[in-house]
C-alpha positions as CSV (number, residue, x, y, z in Angstrom):
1,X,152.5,154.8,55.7
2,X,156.2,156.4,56.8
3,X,156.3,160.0,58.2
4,X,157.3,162.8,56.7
5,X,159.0,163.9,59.7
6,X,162.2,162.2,60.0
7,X,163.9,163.7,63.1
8,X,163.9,166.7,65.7
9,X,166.7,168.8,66.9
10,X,166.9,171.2,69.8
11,X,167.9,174.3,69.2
12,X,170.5,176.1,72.3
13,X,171.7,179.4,72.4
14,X,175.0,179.1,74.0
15,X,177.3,182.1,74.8
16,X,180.9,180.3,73.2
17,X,180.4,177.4,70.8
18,X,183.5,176.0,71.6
19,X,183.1,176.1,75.4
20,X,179.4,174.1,74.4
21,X,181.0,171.6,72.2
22,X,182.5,169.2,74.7
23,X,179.8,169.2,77.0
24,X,177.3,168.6,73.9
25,X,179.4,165.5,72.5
26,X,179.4,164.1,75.8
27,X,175.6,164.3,76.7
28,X,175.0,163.4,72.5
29,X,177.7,160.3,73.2
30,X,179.3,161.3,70.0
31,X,182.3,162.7,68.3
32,X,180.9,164.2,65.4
33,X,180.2,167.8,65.1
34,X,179.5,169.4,62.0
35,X,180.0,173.5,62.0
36,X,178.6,175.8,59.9
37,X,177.3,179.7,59.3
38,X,174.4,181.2,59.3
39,X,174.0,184.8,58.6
40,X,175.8,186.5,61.7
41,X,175.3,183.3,63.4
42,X,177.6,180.3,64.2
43,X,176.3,176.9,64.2
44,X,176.9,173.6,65.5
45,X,175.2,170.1,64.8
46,X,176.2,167.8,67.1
47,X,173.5,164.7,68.1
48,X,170.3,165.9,68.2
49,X,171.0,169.5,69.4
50,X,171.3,172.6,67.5
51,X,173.5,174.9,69.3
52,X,173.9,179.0,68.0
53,X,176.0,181.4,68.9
54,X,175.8,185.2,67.7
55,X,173.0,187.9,67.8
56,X,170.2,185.5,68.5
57,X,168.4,189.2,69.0
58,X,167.8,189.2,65.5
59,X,165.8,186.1,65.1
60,X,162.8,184.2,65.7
61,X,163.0,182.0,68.9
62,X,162.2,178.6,67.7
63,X,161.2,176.0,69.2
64,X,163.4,173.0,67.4
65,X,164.1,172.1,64.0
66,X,162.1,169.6,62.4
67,X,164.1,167.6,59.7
68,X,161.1,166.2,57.0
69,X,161.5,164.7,54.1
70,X,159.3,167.0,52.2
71,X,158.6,170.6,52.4
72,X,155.7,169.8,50.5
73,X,153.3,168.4,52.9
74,X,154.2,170.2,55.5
75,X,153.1,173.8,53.9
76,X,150.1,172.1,52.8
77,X,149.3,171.3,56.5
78,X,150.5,174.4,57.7
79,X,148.2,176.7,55.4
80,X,145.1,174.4,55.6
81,X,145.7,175.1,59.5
82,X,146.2,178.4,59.0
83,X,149.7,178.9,60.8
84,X,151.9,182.4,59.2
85,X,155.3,181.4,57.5
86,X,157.4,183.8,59.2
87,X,160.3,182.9,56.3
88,X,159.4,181.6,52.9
89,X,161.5,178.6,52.1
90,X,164.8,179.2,51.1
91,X,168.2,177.5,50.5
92,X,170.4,176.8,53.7
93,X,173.7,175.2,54.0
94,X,172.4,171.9,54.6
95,X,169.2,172.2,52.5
96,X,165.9,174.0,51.6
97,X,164.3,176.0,55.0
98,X,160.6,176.9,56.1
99,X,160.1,178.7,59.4
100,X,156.4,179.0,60.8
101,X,154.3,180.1,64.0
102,X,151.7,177.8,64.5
103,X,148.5,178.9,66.0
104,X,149.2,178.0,69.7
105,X,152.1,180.9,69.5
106,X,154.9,178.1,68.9
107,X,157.3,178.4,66.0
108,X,159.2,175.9,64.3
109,X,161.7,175.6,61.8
110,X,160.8,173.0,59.0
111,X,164.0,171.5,56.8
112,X,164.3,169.4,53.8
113,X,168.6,168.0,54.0
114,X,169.9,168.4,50.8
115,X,170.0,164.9,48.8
């Protein structure tokens, strides 16, 4: 049996993305960084770390991003344990989005990559 859960990224608040970049790719040991928007937030994927930049006031702290295969199972387990979805899923840049508080306070953000 293969798990649902296929990766896990950090998420970083960082002040300038572009001042983060470098240092990311370095530590990451890659040259790829993929850059993208978010509401009023700017993004960048580079390795496993999710760094943001903007008004990080205005949203849930989470813990990392969980990259799954299937949304699927994961709400299943997450309502028969009886965590709160904090945002309902919903389409992303890079795919389809679940963010949830588990009962031990910590909250995670669940995504399914686009095929």
């Amino acid at each position: 049996m293969s798990s649902n859960i296929q990766a896990m990224i950090a998420n970083v608040s960082v002040e300038n993305l572009d001042d983060a970049i470098p240092f990311y790719k370095e530590l990451a040991g890659t040259e790829e960084v993929r850059r993208f928007p978010y509401r009023e937030l700017e993004l960048a994927l580079v390795g496993p770390f999710l760094l943001y930049s903007g008004p990080v006031e205005n949203y849930v702290s989470q813990t990392a991003t969980v990259l799954v295969g299937s949304l699927d199972p994961v709400l299943d387990a997450l309502g028969k344990a009886g965590a709160e979805i904090l945002e309902e899923p919903n389409e992303v840049p890079n795919g389809t989005r679940i963010v949830a508080r588990h009962l031990d306070g910590s909250v995670f953000e669940y995504l399914q990559l686009r095929a």
